[in-house]
TIBA-404112 format. One record per residue (C-alpha): chain; residue number from 0; x, y, z; residue in one letter. Coordinates in Angstrom, 1 decimal, always signed. Each point is the difference from the previous one (the first is absolute). Layout:
N
<pt pami="A" nutor="NUM" x="X" y="Y" z="Z" dovex="a"/>
...
END
This chain:
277
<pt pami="A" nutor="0" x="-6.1" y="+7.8" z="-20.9" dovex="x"/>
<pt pami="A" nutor="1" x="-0.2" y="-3.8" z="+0.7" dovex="x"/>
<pt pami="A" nutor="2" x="-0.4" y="-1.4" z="+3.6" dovex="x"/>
<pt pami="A" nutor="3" x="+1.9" y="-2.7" z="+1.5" dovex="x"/>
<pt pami="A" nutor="4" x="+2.8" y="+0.2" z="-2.4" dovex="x"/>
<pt pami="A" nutor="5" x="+1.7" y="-3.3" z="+0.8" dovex="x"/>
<pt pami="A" nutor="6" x="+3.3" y="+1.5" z="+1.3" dovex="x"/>
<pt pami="A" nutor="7" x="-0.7" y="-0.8" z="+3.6" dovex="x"/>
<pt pami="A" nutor="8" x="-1.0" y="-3.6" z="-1.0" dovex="x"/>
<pt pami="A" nutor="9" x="+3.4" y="-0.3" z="-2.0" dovex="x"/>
<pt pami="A" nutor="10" x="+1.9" y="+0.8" z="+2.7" dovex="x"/>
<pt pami="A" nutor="11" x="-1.9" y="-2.5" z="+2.0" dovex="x"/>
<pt pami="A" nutor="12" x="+0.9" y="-2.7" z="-2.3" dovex="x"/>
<pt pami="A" nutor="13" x="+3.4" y="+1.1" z="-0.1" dovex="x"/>
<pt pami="A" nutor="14" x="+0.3" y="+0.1" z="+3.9" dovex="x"/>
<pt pami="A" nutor="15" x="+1.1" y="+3.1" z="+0.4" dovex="x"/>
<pt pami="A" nutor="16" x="+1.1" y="+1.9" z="+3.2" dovex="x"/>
<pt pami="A" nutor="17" x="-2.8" y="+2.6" z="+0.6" dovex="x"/>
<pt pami="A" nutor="18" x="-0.3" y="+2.5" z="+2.4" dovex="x"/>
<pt pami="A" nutor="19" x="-3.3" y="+1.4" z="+0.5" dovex="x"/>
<pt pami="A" nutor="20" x="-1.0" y="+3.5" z="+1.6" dovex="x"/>
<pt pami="A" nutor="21" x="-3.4" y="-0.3" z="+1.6" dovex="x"/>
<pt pami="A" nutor="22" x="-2.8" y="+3.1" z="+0.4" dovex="x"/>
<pt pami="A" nutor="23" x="-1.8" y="-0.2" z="+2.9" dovex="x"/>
<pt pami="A" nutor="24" x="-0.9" y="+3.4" z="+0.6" dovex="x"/>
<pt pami="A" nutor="25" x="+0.7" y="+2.7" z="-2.8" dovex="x"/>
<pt pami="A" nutor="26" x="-2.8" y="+0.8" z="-2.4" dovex="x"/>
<pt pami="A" nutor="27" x="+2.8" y="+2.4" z="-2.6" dovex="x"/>
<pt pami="A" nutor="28" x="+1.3" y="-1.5" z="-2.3" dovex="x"/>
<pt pami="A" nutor="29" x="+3.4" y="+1.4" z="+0.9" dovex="x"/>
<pt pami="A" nutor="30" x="+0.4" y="-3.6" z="+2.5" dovex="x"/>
<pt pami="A" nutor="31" x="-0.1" y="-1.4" z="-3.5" dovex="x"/>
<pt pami="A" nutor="32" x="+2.6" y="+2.1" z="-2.0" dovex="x"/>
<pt pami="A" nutor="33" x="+2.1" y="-0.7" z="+3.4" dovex="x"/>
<pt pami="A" nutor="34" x="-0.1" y="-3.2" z="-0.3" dovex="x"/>
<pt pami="A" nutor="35" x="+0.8" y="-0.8" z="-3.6" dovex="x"/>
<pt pami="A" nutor="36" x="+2.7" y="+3.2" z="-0.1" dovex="x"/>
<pt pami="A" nutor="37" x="+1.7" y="-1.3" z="+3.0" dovex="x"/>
<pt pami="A" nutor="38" x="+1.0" y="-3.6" z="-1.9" dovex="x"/>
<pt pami="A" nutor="39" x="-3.3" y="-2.4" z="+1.9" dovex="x"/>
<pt pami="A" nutor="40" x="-1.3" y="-2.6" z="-2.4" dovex="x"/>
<pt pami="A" nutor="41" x="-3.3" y="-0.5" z="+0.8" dovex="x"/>
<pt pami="A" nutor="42" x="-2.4" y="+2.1" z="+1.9" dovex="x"/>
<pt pami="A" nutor="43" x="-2.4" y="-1.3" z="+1.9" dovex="x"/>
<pt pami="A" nutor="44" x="-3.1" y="+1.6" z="+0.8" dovex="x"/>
<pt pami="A" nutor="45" x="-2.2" y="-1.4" z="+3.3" dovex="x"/>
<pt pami="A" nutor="46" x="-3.4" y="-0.3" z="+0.8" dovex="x"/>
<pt pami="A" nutor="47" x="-0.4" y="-2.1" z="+3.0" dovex="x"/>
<pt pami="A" nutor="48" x="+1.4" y="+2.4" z="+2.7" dovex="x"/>
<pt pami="A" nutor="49" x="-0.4" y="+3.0" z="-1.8" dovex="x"/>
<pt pami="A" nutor="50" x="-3.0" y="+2.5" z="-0.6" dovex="x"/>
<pt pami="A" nutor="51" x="+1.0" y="+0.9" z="-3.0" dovex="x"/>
<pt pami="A" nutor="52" x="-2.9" y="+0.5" z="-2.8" dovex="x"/>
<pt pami="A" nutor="53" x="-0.5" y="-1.3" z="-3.5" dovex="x"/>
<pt pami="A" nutor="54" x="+0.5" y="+3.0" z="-1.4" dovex="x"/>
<pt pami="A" nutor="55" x="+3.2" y="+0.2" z="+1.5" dovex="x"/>
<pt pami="A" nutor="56" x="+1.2" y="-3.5" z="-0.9" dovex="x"/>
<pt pami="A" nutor="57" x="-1.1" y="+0.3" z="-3.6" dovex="x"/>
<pt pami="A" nutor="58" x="+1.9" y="+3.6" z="-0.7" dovex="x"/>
<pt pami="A" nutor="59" x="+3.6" y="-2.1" z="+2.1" dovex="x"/>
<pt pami="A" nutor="60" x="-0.1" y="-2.9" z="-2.5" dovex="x"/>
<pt pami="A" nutor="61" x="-0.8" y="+2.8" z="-3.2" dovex="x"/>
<pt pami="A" nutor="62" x="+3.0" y="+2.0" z="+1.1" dovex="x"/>
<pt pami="A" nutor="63" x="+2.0" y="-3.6" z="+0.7" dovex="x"/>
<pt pami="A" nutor="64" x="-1.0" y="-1.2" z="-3.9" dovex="x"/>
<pt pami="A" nutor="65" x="+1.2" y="+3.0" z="-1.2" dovex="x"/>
<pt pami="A" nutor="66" x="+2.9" y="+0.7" z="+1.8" dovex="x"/>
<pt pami="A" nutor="67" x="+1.2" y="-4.4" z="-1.2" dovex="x"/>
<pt pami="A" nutor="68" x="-0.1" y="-1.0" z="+3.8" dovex="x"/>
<pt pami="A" nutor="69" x="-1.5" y="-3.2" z="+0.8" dovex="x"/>
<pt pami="A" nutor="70" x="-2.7" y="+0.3" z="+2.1" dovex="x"/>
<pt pami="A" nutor="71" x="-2.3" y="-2.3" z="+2.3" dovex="x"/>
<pt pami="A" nutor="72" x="-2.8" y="+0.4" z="+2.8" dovex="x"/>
<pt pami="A" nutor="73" x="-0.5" y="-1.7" z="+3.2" dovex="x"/>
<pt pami="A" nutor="74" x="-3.8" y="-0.6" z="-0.2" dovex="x"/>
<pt pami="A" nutor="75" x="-1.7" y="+0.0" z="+3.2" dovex="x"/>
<pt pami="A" nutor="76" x="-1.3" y="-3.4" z="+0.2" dovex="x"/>
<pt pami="A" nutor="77" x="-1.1" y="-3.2" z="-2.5" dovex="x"/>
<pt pami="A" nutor="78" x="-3.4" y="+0.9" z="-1.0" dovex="x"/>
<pt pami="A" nutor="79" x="-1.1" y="+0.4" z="-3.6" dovex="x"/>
<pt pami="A" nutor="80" x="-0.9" y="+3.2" z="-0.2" dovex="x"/>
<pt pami="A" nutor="81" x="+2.8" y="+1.0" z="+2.0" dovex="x"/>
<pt pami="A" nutor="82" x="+2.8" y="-1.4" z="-2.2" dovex="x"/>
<pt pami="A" nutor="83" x="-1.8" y="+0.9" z="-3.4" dovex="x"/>
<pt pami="A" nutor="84" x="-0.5" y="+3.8" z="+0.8" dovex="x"/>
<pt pami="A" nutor="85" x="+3.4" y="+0.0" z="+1.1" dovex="x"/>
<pt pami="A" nutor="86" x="+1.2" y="-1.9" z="-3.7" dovex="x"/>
<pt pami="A" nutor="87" x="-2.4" y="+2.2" z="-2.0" dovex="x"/>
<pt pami="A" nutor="88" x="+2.5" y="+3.1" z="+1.1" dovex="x"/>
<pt pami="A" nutor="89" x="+2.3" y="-2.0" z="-2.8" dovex="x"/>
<pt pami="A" nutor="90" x="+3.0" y="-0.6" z="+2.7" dovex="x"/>
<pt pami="A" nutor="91" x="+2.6" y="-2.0" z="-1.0" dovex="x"/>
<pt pami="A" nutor="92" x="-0.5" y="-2.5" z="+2.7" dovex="x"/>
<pt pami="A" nutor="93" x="-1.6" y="-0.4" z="+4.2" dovex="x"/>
<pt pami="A" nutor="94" x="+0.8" y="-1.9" z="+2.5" dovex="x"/>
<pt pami="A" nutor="95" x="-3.0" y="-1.6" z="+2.6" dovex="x"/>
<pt pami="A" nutor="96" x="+0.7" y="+0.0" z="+3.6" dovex="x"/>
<pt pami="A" nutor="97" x="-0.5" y="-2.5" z="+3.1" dovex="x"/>
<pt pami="A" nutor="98" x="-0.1" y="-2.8" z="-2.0" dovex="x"/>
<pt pami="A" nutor="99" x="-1.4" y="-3.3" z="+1.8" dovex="x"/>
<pt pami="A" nutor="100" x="-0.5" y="-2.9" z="-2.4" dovex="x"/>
<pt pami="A" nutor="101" x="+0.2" y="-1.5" z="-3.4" dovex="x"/>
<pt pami="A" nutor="102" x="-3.7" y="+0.7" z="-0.9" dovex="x"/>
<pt pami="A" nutor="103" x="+0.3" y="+3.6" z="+0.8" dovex="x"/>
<pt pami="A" nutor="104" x="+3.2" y="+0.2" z="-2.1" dovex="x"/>
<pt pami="A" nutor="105" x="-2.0" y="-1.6" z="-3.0" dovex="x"/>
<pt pami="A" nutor="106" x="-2.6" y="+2.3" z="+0.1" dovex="x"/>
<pt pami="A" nutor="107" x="+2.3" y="+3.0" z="+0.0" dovex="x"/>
<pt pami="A" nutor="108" x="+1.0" y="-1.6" z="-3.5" dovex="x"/>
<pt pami="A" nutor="109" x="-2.9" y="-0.7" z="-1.1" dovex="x"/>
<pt pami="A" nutor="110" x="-1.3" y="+4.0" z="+0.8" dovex="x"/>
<pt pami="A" nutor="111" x="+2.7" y="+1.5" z="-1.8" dovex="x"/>
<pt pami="A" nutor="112" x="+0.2" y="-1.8" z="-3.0" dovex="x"/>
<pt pami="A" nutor="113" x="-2.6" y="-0.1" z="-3.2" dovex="x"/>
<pt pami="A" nutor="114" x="-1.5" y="-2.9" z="-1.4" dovex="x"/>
<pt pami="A" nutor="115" x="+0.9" y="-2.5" z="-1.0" dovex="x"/>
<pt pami="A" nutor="116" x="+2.7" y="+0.0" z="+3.2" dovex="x"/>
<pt pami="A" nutor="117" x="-2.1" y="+1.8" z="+2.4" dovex="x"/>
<pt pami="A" nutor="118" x="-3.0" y="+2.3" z="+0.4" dovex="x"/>
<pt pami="A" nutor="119" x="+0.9" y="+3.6" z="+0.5" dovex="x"/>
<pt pami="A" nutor="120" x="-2.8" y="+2.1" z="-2.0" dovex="x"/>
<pt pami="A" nutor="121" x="+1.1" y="+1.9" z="-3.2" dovex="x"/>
<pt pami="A" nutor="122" x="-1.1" y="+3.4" z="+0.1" dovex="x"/>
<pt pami="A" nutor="123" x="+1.0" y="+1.2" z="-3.2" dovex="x"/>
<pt pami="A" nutor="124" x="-0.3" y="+3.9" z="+0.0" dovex="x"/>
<pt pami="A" nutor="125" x="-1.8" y="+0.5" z="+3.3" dovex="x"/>
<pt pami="A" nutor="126" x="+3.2" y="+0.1" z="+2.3" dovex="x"/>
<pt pami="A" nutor="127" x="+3.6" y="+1.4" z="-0.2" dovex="x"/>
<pt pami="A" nutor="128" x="+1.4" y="-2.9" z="-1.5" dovex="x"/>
<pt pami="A" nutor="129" x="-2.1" y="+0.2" z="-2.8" dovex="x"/>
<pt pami="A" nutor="130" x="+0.5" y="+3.4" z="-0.9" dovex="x"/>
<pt pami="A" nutor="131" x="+4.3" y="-1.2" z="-0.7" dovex="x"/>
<pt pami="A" nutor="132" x="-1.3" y="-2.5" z="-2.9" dovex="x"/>
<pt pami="A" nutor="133" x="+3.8" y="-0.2" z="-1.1" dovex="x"/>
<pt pami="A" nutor="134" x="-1.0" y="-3.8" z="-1.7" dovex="x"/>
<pt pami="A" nutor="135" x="-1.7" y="-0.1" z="-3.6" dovex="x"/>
<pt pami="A" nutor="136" x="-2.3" y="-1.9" z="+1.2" dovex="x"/>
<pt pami="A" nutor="137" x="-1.9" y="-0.9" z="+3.5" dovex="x"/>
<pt pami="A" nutor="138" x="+1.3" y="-3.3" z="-0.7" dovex="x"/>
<pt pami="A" nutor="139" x="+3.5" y="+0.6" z="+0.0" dovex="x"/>
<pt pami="A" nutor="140" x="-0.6" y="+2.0" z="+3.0" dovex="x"/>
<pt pami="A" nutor="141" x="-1.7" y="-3.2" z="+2.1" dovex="x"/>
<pt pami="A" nutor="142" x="+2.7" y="-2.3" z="-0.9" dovex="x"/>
<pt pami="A" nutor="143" x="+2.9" y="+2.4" z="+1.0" dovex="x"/>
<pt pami="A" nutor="144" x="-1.3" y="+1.4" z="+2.9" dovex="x"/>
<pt pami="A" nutor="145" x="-0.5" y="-3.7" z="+1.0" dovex="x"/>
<pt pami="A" nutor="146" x="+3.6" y="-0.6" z="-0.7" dovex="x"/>
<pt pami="A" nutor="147" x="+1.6" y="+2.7" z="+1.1" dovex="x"/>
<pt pami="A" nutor="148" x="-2.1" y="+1.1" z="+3.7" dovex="x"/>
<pt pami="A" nutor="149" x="+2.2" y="-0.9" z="+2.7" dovex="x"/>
<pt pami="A" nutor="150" x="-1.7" y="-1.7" z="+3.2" dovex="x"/>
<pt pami="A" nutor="151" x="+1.6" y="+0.6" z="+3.0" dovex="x"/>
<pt pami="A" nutor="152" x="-1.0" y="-1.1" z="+3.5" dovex="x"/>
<pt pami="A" nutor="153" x="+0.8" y="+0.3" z="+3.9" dovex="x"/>
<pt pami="A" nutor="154" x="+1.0" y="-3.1" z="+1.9" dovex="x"/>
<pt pami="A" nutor="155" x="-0.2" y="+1.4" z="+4.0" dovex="x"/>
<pt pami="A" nutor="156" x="-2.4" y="-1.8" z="+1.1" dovex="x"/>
<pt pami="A" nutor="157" x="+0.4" y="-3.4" z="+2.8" dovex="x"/>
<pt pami="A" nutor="158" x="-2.3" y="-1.9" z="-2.6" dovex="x"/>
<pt pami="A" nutor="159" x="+1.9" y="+1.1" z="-3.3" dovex="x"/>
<pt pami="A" nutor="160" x="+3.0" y="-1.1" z="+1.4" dovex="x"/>
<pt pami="A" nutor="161" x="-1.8" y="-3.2" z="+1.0" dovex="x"/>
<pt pami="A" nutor="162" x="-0.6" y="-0.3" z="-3.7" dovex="x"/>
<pt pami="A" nutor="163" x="+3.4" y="+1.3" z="-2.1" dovex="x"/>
<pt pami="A" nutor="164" x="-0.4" y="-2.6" z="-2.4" dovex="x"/>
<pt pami="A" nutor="165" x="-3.8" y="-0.4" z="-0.8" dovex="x"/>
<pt pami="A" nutor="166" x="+0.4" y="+3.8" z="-0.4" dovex="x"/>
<pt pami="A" nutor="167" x="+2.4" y="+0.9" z="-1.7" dovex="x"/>
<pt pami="A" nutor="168" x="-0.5" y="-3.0" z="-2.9" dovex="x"/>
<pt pami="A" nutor="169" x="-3.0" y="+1.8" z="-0.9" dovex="x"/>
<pt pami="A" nutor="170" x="+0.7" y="+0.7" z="-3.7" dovex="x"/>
<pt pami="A" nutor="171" x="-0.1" y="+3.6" z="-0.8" dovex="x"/>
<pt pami="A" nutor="172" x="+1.7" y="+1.6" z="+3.1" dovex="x"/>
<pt pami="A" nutor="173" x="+3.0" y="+1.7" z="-0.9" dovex="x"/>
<pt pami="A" nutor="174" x="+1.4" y="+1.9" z="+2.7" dovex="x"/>
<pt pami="A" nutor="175" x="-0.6" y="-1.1" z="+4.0" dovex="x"/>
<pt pami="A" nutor="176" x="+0.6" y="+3.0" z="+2.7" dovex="x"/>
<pt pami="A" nutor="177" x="+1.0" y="-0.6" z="+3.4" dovex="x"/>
<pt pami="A" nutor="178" x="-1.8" y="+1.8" z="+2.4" dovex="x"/>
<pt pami="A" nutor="179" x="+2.5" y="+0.7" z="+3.1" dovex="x"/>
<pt pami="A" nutor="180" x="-2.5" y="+1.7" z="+2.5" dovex="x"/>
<pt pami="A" nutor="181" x="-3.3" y="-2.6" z="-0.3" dovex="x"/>
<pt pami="A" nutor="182" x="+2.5" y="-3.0" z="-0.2" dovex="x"/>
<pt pami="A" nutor="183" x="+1.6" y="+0.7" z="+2.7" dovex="x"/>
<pt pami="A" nutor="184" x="-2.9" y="+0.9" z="+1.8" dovex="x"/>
<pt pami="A" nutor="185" x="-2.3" y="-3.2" z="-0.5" dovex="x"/>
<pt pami="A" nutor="186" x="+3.8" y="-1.8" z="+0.7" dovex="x"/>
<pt pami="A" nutor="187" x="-0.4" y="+1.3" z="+3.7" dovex="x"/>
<pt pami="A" nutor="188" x="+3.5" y="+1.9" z="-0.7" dovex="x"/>
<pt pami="A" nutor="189" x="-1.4" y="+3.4" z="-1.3" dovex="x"/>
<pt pami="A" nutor="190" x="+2.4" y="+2.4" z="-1.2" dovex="x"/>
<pt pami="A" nutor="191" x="+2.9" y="-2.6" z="+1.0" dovex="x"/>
<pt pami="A" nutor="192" x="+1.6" y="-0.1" z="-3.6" dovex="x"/>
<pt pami="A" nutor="193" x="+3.5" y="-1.5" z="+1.3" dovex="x"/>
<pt pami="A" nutor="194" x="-2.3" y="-2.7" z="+1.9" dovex="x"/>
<pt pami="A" nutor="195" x="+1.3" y="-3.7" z="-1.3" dovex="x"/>
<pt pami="A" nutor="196" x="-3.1" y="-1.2" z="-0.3" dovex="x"/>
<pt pami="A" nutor="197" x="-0.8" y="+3.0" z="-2.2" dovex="x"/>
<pt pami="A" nutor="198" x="+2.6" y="-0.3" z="-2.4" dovex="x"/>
<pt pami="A" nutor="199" x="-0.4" y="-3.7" z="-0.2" dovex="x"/>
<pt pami="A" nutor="200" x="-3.3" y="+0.9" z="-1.2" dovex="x"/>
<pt pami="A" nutor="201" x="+0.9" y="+2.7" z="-2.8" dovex="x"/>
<pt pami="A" nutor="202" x="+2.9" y="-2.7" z="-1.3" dovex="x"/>
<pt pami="A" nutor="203" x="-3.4" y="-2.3" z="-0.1" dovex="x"/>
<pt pami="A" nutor="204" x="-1.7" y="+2.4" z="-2.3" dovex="x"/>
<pt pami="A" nutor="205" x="+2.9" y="+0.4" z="-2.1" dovex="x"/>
<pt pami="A" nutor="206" x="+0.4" y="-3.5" z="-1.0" dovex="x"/>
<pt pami="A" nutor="207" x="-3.2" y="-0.7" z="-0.7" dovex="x"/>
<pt pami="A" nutor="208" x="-0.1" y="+2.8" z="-2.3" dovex="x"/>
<pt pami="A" nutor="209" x="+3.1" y="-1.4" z="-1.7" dovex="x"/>
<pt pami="A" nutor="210" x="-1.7" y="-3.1" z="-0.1" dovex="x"/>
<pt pami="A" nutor="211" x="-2.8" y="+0.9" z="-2.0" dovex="x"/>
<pt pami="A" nutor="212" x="+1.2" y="+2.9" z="-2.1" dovex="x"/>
<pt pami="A" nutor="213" x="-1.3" y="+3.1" z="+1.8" dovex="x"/>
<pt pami="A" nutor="214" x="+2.1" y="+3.0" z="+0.9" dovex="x"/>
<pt pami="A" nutor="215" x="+0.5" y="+0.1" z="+4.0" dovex="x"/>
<pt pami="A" nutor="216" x="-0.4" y="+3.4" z="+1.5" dovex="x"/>
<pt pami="A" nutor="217" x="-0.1" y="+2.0" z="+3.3" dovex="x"/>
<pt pami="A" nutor="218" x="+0.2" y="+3.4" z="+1.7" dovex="x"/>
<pt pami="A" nutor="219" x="+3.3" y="+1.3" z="+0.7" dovex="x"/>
<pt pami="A" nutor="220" x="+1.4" y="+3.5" z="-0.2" dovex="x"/>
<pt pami="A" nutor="221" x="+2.8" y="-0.4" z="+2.3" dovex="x"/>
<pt pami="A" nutor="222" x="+3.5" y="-0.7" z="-2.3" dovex="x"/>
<pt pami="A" nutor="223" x="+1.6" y="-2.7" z="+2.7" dovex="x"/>
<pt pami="A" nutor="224" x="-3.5" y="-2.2" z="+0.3" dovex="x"/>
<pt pami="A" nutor="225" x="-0.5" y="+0.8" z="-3.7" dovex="x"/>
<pt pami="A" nutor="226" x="+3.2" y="-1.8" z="-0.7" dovex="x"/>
<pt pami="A" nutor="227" x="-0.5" y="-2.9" z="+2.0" dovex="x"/>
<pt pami="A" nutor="228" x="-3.4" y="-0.8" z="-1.4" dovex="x"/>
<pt pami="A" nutor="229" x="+1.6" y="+0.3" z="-4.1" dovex="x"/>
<pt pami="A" nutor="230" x="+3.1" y="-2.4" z="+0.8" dovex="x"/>
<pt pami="A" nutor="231" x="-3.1" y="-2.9" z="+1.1" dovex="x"/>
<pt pami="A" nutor="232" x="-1.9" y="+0.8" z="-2.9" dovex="x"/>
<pt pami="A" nutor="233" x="-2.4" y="+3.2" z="+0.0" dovex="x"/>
<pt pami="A" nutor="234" x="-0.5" y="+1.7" z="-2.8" dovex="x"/>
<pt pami="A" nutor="235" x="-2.6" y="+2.6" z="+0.2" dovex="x"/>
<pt pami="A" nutor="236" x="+0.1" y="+2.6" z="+3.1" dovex="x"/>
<pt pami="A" nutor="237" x="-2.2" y="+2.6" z="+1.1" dovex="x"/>
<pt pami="A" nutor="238" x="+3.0" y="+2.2" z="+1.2" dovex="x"/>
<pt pami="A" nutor="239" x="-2.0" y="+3.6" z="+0.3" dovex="x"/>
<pt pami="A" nutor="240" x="-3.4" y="+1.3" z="+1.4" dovex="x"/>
<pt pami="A" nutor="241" x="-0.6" y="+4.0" z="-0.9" dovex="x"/>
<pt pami="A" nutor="242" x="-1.1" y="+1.2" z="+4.0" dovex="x"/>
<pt pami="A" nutor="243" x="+2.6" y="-2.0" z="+1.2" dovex="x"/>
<pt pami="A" nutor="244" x="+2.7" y="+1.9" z="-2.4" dovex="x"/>
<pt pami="A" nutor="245" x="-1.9" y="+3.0" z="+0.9" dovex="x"/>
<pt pami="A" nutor="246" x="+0.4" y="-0.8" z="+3.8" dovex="x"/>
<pt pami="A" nutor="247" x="+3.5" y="-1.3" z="-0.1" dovex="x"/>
<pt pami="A" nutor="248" x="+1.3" y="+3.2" z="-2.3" dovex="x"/>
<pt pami="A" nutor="249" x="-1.9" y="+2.4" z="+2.6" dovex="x"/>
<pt pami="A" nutor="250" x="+1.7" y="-1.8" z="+2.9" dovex="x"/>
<pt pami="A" nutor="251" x="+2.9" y="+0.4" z="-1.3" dovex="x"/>
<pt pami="A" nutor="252" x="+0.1" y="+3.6" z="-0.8" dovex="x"/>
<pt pami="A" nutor="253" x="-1.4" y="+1.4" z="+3.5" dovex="x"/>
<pt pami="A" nutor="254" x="+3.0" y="-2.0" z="+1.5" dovex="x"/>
<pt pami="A" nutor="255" x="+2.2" y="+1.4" z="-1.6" dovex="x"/>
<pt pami="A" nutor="256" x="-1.1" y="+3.5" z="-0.1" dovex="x"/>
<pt pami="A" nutor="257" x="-0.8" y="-0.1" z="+3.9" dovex="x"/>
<pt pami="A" nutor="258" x="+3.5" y="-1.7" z="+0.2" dovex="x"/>
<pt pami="A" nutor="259" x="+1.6" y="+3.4" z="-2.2" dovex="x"/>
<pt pami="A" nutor="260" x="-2.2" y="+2.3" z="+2.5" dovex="x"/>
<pt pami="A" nutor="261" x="+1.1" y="-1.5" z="+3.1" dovex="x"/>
<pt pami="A" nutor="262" x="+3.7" y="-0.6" z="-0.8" dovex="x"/>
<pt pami="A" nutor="263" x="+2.4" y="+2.4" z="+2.3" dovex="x"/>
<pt pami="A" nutor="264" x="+0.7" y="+3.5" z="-2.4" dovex="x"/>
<pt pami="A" nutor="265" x="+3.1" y="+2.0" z="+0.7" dovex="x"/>
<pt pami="A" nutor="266" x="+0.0" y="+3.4" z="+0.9" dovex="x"/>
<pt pami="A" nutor="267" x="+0.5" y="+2.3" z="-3.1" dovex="x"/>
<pt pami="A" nutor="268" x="+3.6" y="+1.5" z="-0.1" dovex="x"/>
<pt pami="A" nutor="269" x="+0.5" y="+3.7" z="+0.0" dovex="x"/>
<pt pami="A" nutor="270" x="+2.0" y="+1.6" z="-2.1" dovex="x"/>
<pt pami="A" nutor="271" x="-0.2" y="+3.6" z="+1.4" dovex="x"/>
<pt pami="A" nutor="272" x="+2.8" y="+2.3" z="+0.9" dovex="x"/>
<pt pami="A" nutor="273" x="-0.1" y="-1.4" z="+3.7" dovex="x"/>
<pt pami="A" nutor="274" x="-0.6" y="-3.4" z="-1.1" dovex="x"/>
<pt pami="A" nutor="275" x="+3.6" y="-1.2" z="+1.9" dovex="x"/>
<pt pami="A" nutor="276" x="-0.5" y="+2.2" z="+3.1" dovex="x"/>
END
C-alpha cells in the first residue's frame, strides 16, 4: 500500500473546502473510522499538545490510508528529527507550529524534502514508510513524495504576523493554519476572537496567502464564525477535536437526562372499581 497517495495534495491544488477532524486524545482507531464515516476530509492527528505515542500515531495514519481519508500530523516543533520521524510514519502531509520567521520556514522545507530540493534522510526499509514501497522504483518514490507532501504551517505568533509576506513566499508551503488561541494571546486580546484588531489580523493572513499561492487556514468548529471566515477567503478549517466531541456529547446528554428526571410526573390514574368515588 503506497504512502502519501497524492489525493490530499490534489485537493490542495484544486483549493478545495476541507474540513478536518483533529485527535488529540484517543489512542482507537475508532476516532478515525468516526471521522472519515461521518463525511470529514482530512484528519489531522497532533503532537504538540498531545501525549500521544508513535505507536499510536503510526497505527491512526495506517487505518486513515486504508480507510482513503487524507491524513496529516501536527509535529511538535521544527527540529529535524522531529519532523522526519513524524514523515517516515508515510502521512500524507504535517503542519509545523509557532512559526516566527522566514529562515525557520525554509528549514522546515528543506527537512521534509529529499535531495535534490531538501535534505530529509531516505530510510529505505528501516521505517514504516518503507515497508508501503508502492513505486517501482525508490526513485519514483523520491520524486513523488517530493511532489505530492503537503507543508502546512501555523501563523499565531506576534513575529509571524510581523512577517506574512517573507513567510509565506517561501516556496514549498502549501497550506498556512491560523492558530486562534497563541495569536490572540501574543496580540494582548487572548481568546477575544470578535476583537477588531483580531480579525483585522486573520483578513491579513488570508491575503497574503492569496498573494503567494498558499491555501489560508484556521481553527473553527463553530457554523456562524465558520461562515464568516469562508465568505473572506478560508479554505481549510480545523472544525472538530475528539475530547472536545466527547465532552460536548457528554454534556449534553446528562442535561437532558437530569432535565427528564427532574421534570414534574403526574400521578398515575386509577382505573379501579372506586376509581370515581
Amino acid at each position: 500500500m503506497q504512502g502519501c497517495t497524492g489525493e490530499l495534495m490534489r485537493r490542495v491544488k484544486r483549493r478545495d473546502f476541507l474540513l478536518t477532524g483533529c485527535i488529540m486524545d484517543s489512542r482507537s482507531g475508532a476516532v478515525v473510522e468516526m471521522y472519515h464515516d461521518c463525511g470529514y476530509d482530512v484528519v489531522m492527528i497532533d503532537r504538540e499538545h498531545t501525549l500521544l505515542n508513535s505507536e499510536t500515531i503510526l497505527e491512526h495514519i495506517r487505518l486513515a490510508r486504508a480507510l482513503g481519508m487524507p491524513c496529516m500530523v501536527r509535529a511538535a516543533d521544527a527540529s529535524y528529527h522531529e519532523i522526519c520521524r513524524v514523515l517516515d510514519q508515510a502521512p500524507d502531509g504535517f503542519y509545523v507550529p509557532r512559526i516566527r520567521s522566514r529562515a525557520e520556514v525554509e528549514h522546515v522545507v528543506r527537512t521534509a524534502k529529499y535531495a535534490p530540493l531538501g535534505q530529509r534522510g531516505l530510510g529505505g526499509s528501516t521505517c514504516p514508510a518503507g515497508k508501503y514501497m508502492g513505486w517501482p522504483t525508490v526513485v519514483e518514490q523520491v520524486e513523488f513524495v517530493n511532489q505530492n507532501l503537503v507543508i502546512g504551517i501555523q501563523i499565531e505568533t506576534a513575529e509571524a504576523l510581523a512577517d506574512l509576506d517573507g513567510i509565506l513566499s517561501v516556496p514549498g508551503i502549501d497550506v498556512a493554519v491560523v492558530g486562534n488561541d497563541d495569536l490572540s494571546l501574543g496580540m494582548g486580546i487572548v481568546g477575544q476572537l470578535d476583537h477588531p484588531d483580531y480579525i483585522a489580523a486573520v483578513t491579513r493572513v488570508i491575503a497574503a496567502c492569496e498573494r503567494h499561492g498558499v491555501l489560508p487556514g484556521i481553527a473553527c468548529g463553530d457554523p456562524a464564525r465558520l461562515r464568516f471566515w469562508k465568505d473572506r477567503g478560508m479554505r481549510v478549517f480545523w472544525v472538530a477535536a475528539d475530547i472536545c466531541l466527547m465532552w460536548d456529547a457528554a454534556r449534553r446528554q446528562i442535561n437532558g437526562v437530569r432535565a427528564a428526571v427532574a421534570a414534574a410526573t403526574p400521578p398515575p390514574q386509577s382505573t379501579g372499581p372506586n376509581a370515581n368515588v
